[in-house]
N, C-alpha and C positions, 0 to 999 in steps of 0.2 A: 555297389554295382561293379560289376566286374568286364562288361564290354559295356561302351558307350555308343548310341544309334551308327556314328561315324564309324567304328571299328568293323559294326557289323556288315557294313554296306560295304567299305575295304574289301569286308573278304569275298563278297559276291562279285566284286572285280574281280579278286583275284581267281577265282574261282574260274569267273568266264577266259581269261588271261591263259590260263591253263588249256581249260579245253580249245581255245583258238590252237593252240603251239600243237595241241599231240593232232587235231586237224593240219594242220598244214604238215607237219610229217610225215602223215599218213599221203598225203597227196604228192607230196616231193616222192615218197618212197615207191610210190605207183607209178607216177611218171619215169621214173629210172629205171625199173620191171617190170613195167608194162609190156615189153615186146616179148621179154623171156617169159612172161606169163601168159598173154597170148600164144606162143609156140607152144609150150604144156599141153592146154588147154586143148590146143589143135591136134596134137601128138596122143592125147586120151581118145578127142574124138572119131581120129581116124583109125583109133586101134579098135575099138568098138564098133567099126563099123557103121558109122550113121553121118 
């Protein structure tokens, strides 16, 4: 046998572990360019006219 039940459940920790981390970066990263992305967004809108 080459992984034991316990190794394999490890890795579906690790696995969620993972996806928590690039989630909250992705959240950190929006909250810090949130307002410059807002601005953009508003800068598109009003050049388009609507």
């Amino acid at each position: 046998m080459l992984f034991s039940p316990k190794e394999k459940g490890q890795g579906m920790v690790e696995y969620a572990l993972i996806i928590v981390l690039i989630a909250i970066v992705i959240i950190v990263v929006l909250t810090i360019l949130g307002t410059q992305i807002s601005r953009v967004f508003s800068q598109i809108s009003s050049a388009l006219g609507t």
